[in-house]
C-alpha positions in Angstrom: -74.3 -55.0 -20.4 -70.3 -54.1 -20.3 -70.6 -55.1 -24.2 -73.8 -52.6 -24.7 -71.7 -49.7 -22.9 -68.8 -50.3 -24.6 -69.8 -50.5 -28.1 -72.4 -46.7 -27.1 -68.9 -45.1 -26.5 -67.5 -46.6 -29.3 -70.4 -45.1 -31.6 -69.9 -41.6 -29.7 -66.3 -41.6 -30.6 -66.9 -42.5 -34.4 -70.1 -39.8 -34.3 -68.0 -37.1 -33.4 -64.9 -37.5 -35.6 -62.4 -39.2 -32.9 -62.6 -42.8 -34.4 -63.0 -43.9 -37.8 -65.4 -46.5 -39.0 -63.2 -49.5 -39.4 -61.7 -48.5 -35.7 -65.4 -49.5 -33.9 -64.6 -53.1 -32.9 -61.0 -52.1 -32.2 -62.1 -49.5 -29.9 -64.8 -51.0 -28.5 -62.6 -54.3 -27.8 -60.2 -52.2 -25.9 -62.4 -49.8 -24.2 -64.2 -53.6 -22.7 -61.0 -54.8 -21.5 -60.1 -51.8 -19.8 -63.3 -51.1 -18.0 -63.3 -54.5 -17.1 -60.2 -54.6 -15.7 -61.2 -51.5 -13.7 -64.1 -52.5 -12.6 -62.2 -55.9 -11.1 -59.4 -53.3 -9.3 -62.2 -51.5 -7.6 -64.0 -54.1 -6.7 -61.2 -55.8 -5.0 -60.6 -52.5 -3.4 -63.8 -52.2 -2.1 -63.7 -55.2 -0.3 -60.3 -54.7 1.3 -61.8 -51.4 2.8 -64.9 -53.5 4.6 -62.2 -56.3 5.8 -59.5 -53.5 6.8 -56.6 -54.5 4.5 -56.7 -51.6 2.3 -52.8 -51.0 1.8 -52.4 -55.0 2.4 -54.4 -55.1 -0.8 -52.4 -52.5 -2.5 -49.5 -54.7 -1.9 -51.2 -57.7 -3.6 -52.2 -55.9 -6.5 -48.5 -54.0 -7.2 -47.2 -58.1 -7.2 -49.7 -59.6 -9.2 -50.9 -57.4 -12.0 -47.2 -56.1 -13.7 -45.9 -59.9 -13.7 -49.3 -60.8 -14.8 -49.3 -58.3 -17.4 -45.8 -59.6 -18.7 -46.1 -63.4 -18.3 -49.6 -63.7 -19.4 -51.2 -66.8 -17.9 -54.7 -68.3 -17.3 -57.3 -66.8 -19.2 -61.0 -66.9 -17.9 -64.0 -67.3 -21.4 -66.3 -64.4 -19.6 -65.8 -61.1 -17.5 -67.7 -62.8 -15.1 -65.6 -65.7 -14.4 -62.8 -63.4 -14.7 -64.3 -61.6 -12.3 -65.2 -64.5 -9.8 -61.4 -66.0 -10.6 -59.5 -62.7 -9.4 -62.3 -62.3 -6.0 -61.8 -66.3 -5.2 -58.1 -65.7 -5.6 -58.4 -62.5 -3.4 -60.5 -64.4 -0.6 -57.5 -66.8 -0.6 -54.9 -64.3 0.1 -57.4 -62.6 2.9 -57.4 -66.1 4.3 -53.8 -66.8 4.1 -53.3 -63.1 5.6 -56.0 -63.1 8.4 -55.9 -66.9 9.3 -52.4 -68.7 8.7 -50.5 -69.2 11.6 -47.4 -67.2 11.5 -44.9 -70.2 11.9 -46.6 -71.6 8.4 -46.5 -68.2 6.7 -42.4 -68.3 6.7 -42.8 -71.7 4.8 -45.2 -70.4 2.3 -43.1 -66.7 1.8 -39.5 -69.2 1.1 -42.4 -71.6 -1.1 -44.0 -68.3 -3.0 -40.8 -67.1 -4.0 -39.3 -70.3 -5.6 -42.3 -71.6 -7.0 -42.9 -68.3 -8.6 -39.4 -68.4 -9.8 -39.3 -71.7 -11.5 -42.8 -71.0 -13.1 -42.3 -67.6 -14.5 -38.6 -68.9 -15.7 -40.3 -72.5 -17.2 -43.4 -70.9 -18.7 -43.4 -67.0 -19.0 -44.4 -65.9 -21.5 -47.8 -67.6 -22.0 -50.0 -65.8 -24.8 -53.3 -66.5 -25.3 -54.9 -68.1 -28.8 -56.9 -64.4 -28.9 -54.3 -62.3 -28.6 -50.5 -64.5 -29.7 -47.1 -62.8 -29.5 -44.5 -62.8 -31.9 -41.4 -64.2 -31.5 -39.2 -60.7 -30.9 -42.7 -59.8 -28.2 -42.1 -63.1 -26.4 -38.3 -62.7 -26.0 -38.7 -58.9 -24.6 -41.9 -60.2 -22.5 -39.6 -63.2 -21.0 -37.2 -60.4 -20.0 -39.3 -57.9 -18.3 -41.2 -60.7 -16.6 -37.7 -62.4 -14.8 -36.5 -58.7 -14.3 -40.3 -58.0 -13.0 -39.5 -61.0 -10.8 -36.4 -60.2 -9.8 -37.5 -56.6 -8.6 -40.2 -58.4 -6.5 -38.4 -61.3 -4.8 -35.6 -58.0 -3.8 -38.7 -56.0 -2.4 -39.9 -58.5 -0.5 -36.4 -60.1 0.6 -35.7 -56.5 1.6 -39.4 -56.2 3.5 -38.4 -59.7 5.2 -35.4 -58.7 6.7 -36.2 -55.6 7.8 -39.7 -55.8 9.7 -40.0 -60.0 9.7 -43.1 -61.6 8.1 -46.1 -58.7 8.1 -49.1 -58.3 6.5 -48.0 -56.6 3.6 -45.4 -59.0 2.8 -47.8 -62.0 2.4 -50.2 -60.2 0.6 -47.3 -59.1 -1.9 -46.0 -63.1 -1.7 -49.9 -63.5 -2.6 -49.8 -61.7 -5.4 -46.8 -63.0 -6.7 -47.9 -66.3 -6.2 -51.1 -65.6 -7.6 -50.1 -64.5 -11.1 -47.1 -66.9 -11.2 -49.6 -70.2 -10.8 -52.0 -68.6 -13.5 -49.4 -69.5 -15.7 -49.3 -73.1 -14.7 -53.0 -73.4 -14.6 -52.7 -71.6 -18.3 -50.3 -74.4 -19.1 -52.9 -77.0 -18.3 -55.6 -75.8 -19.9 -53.7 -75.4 -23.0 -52.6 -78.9 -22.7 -56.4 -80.1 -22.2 -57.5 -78.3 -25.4 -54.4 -80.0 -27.3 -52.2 -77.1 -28.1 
């Protein structure tokens, strides 16, 4: 159905002069990753307003998606199951959030940063055999990832010291955590198919 949609706008744009013929597939390509990706966001979002972790959420979604976006990582064969991927990853940071005990949730904020660390500075940046990176894109995307990092493990450093282990914070550590093991799991995967 996304595909159908996709590829109508597509045809509207070349109709009316925006896109040229050759541009279709592009266009359509990019306009189904996008709304995609939006739809996911708001979905997520949706959810957090029902469970009452709206700005928890938020949190989660600032960590994950720009180191995500730089380190690449584990990449799902449908929209679906990248759809059901991101909400069973979400569930698991509403679960660490809402049911950890707060003596384990230390442990896993000093765990989240370090195993982030080593796998982001081990593996980033992971492209993907649709969409491969030079040589002068992986170098700039290793960069921006660590400094992407670095910014985050400040943030939440900064968030720990002032106002202790909250809500926020693990949802952020979450979301770090999150798009740092998609690279491992990436890794794997990549390894299983022999490349």
């Amino acid at each position: 159905m996304l595909s159908r949609v996709v590829n109508d706008i597509a045809q509207f744009f070349y109709k009316n002069d925006i896109i040229k013929e050759d541009d279709i597939e592009v266009y359509a390509y990019g306009l189904e990753i996008l709304l995609s990706s939006v739809l996911n966001v708001l979905a997520v979002l949706l959810i957090s307003v029902f469970v009452s972790q709206f700005w928890g959420t938020i949190a989660f979604l600032i960590a994950f998606i720009p180191l995500r976006t730089y380190a690449g990582g584990y990449h799902a064969d449908t929209h679906l199951s990248c759809f059901l991927i991101l909400l069973c990853v979400y569930i698991m940071d509403l679960a660490v959030v809402l049911f950890m005990p707060e003596q384990i949730k230390l442990y896993l904020f000093v765990f989240g940063i370090a195993f982030s660390l080593l796998l982001i500075v081990l593996f980033a940046p992971l492209d993907d055999e649709n969409k491969p990176i030079t040589e002068t894109e992986r170098e700039k995307y290793r960069k921006v990832s660590i400094f992407i990092l670095a910014v985050q493990i400040i943030v939440s450093s900064s968030l720990f010291f002032t106002v202790g282990i909250s809500d926020i914070l693990m949802h952020f550590i979450v979301g770090q955590l999150a798009a740092s093991s998609s690279l491992m799991f990436a890794k794997i995967k990549r390894q299983k198919k022999g490349r």
